[in-house]
PAFIRO-935962 format. One record per atom (N, C-alpha, C): residue in three letters; y, x, z. Coordinates in pm, whole numbers, plus 50000, padded with zeros to 5 digits. Layout:
! PAFIRO-935962
ALAYXZ
...
***
This chain:
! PAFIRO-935962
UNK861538905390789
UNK862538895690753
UNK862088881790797
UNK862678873190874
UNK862428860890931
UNK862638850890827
UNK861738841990763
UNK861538828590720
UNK863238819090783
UNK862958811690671
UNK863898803390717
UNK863908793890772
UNK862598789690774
UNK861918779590870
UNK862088785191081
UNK861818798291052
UNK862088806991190
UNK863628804391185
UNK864278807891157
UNK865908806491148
UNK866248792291187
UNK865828783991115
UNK866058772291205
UNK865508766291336
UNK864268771491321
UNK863828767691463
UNK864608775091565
UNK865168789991531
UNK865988798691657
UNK867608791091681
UNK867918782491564
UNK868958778791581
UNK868908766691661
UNK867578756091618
UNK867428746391695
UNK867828754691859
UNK866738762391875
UNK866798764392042
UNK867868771892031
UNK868758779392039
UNK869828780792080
UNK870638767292044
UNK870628757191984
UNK871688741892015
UNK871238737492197
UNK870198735792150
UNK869008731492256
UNK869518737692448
UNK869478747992390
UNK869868759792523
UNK871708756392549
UNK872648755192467
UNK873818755592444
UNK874228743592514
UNK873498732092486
UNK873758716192548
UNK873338714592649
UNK872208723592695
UNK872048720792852
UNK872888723392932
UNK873638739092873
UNK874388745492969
UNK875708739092949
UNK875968729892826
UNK877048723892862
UNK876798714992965
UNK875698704592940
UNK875538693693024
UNK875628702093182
UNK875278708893231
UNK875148712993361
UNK876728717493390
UNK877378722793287
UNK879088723293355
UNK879428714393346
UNK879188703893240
UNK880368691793251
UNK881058690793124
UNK880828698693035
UNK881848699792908
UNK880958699892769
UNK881698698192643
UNK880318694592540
UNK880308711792498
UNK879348711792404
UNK879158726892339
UNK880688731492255
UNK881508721192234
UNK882308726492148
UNK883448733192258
UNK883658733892375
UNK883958744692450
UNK883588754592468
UNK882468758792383
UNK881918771992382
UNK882698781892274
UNK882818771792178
UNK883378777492043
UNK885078777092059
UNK885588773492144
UNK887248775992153
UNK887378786992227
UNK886718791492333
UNK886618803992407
UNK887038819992329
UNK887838827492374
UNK888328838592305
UNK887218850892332
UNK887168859792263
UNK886198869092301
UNK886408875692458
UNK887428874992479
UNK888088879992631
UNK887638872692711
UNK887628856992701
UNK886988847992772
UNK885718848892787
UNK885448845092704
UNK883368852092683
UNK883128865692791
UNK883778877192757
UNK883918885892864
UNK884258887693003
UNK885078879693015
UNK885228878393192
UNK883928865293225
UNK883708856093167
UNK882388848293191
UNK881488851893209
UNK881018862593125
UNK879518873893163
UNK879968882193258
UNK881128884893284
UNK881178894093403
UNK880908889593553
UNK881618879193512
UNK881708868393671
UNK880428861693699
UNK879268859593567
UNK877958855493615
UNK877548866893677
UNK877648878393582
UNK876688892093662
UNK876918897093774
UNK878278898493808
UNK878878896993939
UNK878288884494049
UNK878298874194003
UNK877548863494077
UNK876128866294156
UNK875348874194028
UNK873818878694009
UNK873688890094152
UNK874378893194151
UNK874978907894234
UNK875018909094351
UNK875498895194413
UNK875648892094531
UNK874698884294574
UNK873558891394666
UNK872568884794763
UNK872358878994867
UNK873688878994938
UNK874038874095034
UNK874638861095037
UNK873808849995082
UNK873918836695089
UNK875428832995115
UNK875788837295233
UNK877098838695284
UNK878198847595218
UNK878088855595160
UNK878638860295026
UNK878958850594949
UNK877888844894875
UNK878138835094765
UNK879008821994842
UNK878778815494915
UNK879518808694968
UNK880908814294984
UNK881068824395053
UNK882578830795055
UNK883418830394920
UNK882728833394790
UNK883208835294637
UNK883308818194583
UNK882308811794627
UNK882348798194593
UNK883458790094644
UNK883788792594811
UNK884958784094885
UNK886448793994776
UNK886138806894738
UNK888218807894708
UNK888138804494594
UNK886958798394447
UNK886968797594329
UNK887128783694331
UNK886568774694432
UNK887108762894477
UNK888628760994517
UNK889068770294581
UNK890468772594604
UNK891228772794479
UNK891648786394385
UNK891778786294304
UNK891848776794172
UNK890908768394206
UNK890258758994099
UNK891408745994122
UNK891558739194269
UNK892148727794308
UNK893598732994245
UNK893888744494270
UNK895478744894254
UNK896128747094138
UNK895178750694000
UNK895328749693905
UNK896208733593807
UNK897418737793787
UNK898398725793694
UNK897128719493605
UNK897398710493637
UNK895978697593493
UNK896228705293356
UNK897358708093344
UNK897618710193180
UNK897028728593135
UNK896838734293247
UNK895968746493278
UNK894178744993275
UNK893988735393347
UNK892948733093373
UNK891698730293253
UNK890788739093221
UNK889788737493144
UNK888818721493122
***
């Protein structure tokens, strides 16, 4: 059974971990918590899928149509 002193420290680092990865998209942590479980699910899919592809030129290919995709998205759509 974990202390509660451990419990907070795991919570510290997961805040810790949570704000970087906001800071590196662009958005605060509380976009993590509006996300639907479906959302969460296609997000881990599309990283592991990401993970997947070794081919430099691959990833570039997935990067230029998600860029595509991304521009043509209505503002009021847009994350």
């Amino acid at each position: 059974m974990k202390h509660i002193a451990e419990t907070d420290n795991d919570n510290k680092k997961s805040q810790e971990i949570m704000s970087r990865i906001a800071a590196a998209l662009g958005c605060s942590t509380d976009k993590f918590l509006e996300e639907t479980m479906d959302d969460l699910d296609q997000t881990s899919e599309l990283l592991r899928l990401w993970l997947s592809i070794g081919n430099i030129q691959d990833r570039a290919k997935v990067l230029t149509y998600a860029r595509t995709i991304a521009t043509h998205i209505p503002p009021s759509k847009a994350a």
